[in-house]
PAVEXBA-706848 format. One record per residue (C-alpha): x, y, z. Coordinates in Angstrom, 1 decimal, always signed. Example, Ala and Ser with C-alpha at 12.3 -4.5 7.8 and 13.67 -1.06 7.14 Angstrom:
<atoms>
<x->+12.3; y->-4.5; z->+7.8> $
<x->+13.7; y->-1.1; z->+7.1> $
</atoms>
This chain:
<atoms>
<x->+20.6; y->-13.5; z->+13.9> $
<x->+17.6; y->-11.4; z->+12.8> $
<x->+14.3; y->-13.2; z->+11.8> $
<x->+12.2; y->-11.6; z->+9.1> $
<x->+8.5; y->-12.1; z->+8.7> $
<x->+6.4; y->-10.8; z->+5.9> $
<x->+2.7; y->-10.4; z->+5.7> $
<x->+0.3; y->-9.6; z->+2.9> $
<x->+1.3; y->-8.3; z->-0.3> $
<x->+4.7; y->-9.1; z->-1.7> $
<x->+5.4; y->-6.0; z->-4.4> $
<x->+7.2; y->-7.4; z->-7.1> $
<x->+10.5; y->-5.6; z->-7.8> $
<x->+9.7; y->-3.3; z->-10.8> $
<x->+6.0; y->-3.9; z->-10.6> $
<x->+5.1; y->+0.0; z->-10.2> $
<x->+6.7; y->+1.4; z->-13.0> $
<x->+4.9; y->-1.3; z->-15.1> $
<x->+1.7; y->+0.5; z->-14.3> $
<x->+1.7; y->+3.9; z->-16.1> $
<x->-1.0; y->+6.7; z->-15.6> $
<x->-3.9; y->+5.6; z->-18.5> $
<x->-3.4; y->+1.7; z->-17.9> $
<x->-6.6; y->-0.5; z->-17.4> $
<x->-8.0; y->-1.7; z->-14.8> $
<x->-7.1; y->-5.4; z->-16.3> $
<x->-3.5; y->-4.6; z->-16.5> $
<x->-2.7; y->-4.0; z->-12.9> $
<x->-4.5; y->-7.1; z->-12.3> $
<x->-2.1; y->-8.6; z->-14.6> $
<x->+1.2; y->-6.8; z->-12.9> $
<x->-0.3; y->-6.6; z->-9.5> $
<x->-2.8; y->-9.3; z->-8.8> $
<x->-5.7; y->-9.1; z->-6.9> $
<x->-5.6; y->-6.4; z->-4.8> $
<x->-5.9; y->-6.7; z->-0.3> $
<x->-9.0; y->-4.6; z->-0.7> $
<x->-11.0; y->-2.7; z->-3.0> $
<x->-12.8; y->+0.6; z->-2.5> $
<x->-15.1; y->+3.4; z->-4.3> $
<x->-13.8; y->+6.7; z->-3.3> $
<x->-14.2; y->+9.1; z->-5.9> $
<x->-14.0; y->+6.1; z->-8.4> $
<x->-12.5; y->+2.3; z->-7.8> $
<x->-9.4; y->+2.1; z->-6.2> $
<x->-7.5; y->-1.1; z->-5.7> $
<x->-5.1; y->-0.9; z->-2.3> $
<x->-2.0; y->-3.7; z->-2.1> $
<x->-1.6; y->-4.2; z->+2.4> $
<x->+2.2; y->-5.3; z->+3.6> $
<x->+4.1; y->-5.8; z->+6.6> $
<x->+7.4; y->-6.5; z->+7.6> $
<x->+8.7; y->-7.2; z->+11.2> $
<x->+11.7; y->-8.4; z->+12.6> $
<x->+13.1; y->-10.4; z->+15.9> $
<x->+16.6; y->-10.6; z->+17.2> $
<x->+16.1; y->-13.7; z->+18.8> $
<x->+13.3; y->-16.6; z->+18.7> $
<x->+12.1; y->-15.9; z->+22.3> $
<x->+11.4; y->-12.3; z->+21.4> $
<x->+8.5; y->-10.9; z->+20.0> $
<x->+8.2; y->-9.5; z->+16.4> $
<x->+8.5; y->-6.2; z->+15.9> $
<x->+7.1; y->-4.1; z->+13.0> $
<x->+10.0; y->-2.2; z->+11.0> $
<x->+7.8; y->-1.4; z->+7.8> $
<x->+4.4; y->-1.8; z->+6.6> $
<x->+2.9; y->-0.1; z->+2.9> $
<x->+0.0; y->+0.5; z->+1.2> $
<x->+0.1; y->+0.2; z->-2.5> $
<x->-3.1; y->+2.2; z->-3.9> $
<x->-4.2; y->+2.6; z->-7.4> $
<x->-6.6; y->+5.3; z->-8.1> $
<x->-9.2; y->+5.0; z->-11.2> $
<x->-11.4; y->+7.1; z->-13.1> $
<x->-15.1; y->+5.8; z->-14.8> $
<x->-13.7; y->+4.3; z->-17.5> $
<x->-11.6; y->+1.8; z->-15.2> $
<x->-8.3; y->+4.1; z->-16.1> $
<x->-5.6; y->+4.5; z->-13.6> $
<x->-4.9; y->+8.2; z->-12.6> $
<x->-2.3; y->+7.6; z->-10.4> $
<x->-0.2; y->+5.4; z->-7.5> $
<x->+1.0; y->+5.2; z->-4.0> $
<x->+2.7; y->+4.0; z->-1.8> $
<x->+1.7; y->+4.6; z->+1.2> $
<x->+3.5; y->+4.3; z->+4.8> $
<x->+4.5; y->+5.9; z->+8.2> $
<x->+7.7; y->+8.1; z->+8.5> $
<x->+8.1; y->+10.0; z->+11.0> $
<x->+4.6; y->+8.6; z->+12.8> $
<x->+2.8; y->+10.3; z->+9.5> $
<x->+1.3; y->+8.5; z->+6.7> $
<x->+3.6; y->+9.2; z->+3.6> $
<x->+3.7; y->+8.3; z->-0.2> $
<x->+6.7; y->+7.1; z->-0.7> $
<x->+6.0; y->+7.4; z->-5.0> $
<x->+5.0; y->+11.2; z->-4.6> $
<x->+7.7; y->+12.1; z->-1.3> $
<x->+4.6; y->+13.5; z->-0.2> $
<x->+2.8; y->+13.8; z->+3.3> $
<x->-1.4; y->+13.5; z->+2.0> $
<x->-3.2; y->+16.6; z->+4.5> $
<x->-6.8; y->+15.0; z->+3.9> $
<x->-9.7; y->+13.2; z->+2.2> $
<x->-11.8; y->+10.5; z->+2.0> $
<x->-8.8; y->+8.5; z->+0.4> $
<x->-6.3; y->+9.4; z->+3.3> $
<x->-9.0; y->+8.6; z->+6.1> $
<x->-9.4; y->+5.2; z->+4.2> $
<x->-5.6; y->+4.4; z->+4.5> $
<x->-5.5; y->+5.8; z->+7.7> $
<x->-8.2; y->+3.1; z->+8.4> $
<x->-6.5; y->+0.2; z->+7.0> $
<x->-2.9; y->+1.1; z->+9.5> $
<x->-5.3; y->+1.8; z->+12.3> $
<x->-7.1; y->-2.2; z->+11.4> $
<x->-3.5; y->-3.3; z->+11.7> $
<x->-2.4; y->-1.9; z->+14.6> $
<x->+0.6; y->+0.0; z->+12.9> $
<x->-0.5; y->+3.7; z->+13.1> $
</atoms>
Protein backbone atom coordinates (compact mmCIF):
# COMPACT_ATOMS: atom_id res chain seq x y z
CA UNK A 1 0.00 0.00 0.00
CA UNK A 2 1.31 3.45 -0.97
CA UNK A 3 1.61 6.16 1.86
CA UNK A 4 1.06 9.76 0.77
CA UNK A 5 2.38 12.73 2.58
CA UNK A 6 1.61 16.29 1.78
CA UNK A 7 3.46 19.38 2.75
CA UNK A 8 2.73 23.05 2.59
CA UNK A 9 0.08 24.45 0.55
CA UNK A 10 -2.98 22.47 -0.15
CA UNK A 11 -4.52 24.22 -3.66
CA UNK A 12 -7.97 24.06 -3.43
CA UNK A 13 -9.64 22.39 -6.45
CA UNK A 14 -10.86 25.26 -8.68
CA UNK A 15 -8.96 27.87 -6.74
CA UNK A 16 -6.97 29.27 -9.86
CA UNK A 17 -9.56 29.92 -12.17
CA UNK A 18 -11.22 31.93 -9.36
CA UNK A 19 -8.38 34.37 -9.65
CA UNK A 20 -8.69 36.29 -12.99
CA UNK A 21 -5.94 38.70 -14.48
CA UNK A 22 -7.24 42.40 -12.82
CA UNK A 23 -8.28 40.77 -9.32
CA UNK A 24 -7.05 42.43 -6.03
CA UNK A 25 -4.65 41.72 -4.00
CA UNK A 26 -7.52 41.09 -1.25
CA UNK A 27 -9.26 38.55 -3.30
CA UNK A 28 -6.53 35.91 -3.65
CA UNK A 29 -6.22 36.28 -0.07
CA UNK A 30 -9.72 35.38 0.04
CA UNK A 31 -9.47 32.27 -2.56
CA UNK A 32 -5.88 31.50 -1.72
CA UNK A 33 -4.92 32.46 1.79
CA UNK A 34 -1.91 33.62 2.97
CA UNK A 35 0.61 32.93 0.79
CA UNK A 36 4.27 30.47 1.83
CA UNK A 37 6.22 33.58 1.05
CA UNK A 38 5.98 36.97 -0.29
CA UNK A 39 8.39 38.76 -2.56
CA UNK A 40 9.00 42.32 -4.46
CA UNK A 41 10.30 41.46 -7.92
CA UNK A 42 9.20 43.79 -10.32
CA UNK A 43 6.12 44.44 -8.01
CA UNK A 44 4.58 42.05 -4.97
CA UNK A 45 4.24 38.61 -5.80
CA UNK A 46 2.60 36.10 -3.45
CA UNK A 47 4.16 32.30 -4.09
CA UNK A 48 1.89 29.18 -2.65
CA UNK A 49 5.13 26.12 -1.71
CA UNK A 50 3.79 22.17 -2.01
CA UNK A 51 5.09 18.83 -1.84
CA UNK A 52 3.97 15.52 -2.32
CA UNK A 53 5.96 12.26 -1.61
CA UNK A 54 5.13 8.85 -1.49
CA UNK A 55 6.41 5.35 0.34
CA UNK A 56 5.62 1.84 -0.65
CA UNK A 57 6.11 0.56 2.57
CA UNK A 58 6.52 2.10 6.32
CA UNK A 59 10.19 1.11 6.60
CA UNK A 60 11.02 3.02 3.49
CA UNK A 61 11.79 6.39 3.06
CA UNK A 62 9.55 9.06 1.40
CA UNK A 63 10.08 9.90 -1.81
CA UNK A 64 9.21 13.11 -3.64
CA UNK A 65 6.71 12.50 -6.70
CA UNK A 66 5.63 16.28 -7.08
CA UNK A 67 6.22 19.55 -5.60
CA UNK A 68 4.56 23.23 -7.11
CA UNK A 69 4.92 26.64 -6.80
CA UNK A 70 1.78 28.64 -7.06
CA UNK A 71 2.95 32.38 -7.95
CA UNK A 72 0.78 35.44 -8.36
CA UNK A 73 2.33 38.36 -10.01
CA UNK A 74 1.09 42.12 -9.13
CA UNK A 75 1.35 45.41 -10.56
CA UNK A 76 1.42 48.96 -8.23
CA UNK A 77 -1.93 49.10 -7.75
CA UNK A 78 -1.95 45.51 -5.97
CA UNK A 79 -3.61 44.01 -9.40
CA UNK A 80 -2.78 40.60 -10.43
CA UNK A 81 -1.12 40.37 -13.98
CA UNK A 82 -0.86 36.82 -14.07
CA UNK A 83 -0.39 33.02 -12.45
CA UNK A 84 1.78 29.97 -12.20
CA UNK A 85 2.28 27.14 -11.39
CA UNK A 86 5.37 26.31 -11.23
CA UNK A 87 7.22 22.74 -11.03
CA UNK A 88 10.03 20.29 -12.39
CA UNK A 89 9.39 18.17 -15.65
CA UNK A 90 11.80 16.83 -17.12
CA UNK A 91 14.51 18.17 -14.28
CA UNK A 92 13.38 21.83 -15.67
CA UNK A 93 11.25 24.27 -13.88
CA UNK A 94 7.91 24.46 -15.78
CA UNK A 95 4.55 26.41 -15.55
CA UNK A 96 2.14 24.08 -15.68
CA UNK A 97 -0.83 27.23 -16.28
CA UNK A 98 1.30 28.65 -19.28
CA UNK A 99 2.87 24.85 -20.68
CA UNK A 100 5.74 26.90 -20.61
CA UNK A 101 9.61 26.30 -19.74
CA UNK A 102 10.56 30.29 -18.04
CA UNK A 103 14.44 30.94 -19.89
CA UNK A 104 15.30 33.73 -17.13
CA UNK A 105 14.78 36.50 -14.63
CA UNK A 106 14.73 37.72 -11.36
CA UNK A 107 11.29 35.83 -10.87
CA UNK A 108 12.67 32.33 -12.29
CA UNK A 109 15.95 32.67 -10.14
CA UNK A 110 13.56 33.33 -7.10
CA UNK A 111 11.66 29.96 -7.80
CA UNK A 112 14.57 28.32 -8.61
CA UNK A 113 15.66 29.42 -5.04
CA UNK A 114 12.63 28.23 -3.26
CA UNK A 115 13.20 24.18 -5.10
CA UNK A 116 16.81 24.60 -4.44
CA UNK A 117 15.70 25.57 -0.16
CA UNK A 118 13.77 22.34 -0.51
CA UNK A 119 15.97 20.11 -1.75
CA UNK A 120 13.73 19.29 -4.90
CA UNK A 121 15.71 20.84 -7.83
Amino acid sequence: MTETLQRGYVLPEGALEQIPVGASQDQVLIVLGTPSTVATVDGDAFYYISQKAERQAAFMPHEVVDQRVIAVYFDKERRVTRLANYGVKDGRIFDFLSQTTPTGGQDLNYVRGIFRGLKLF
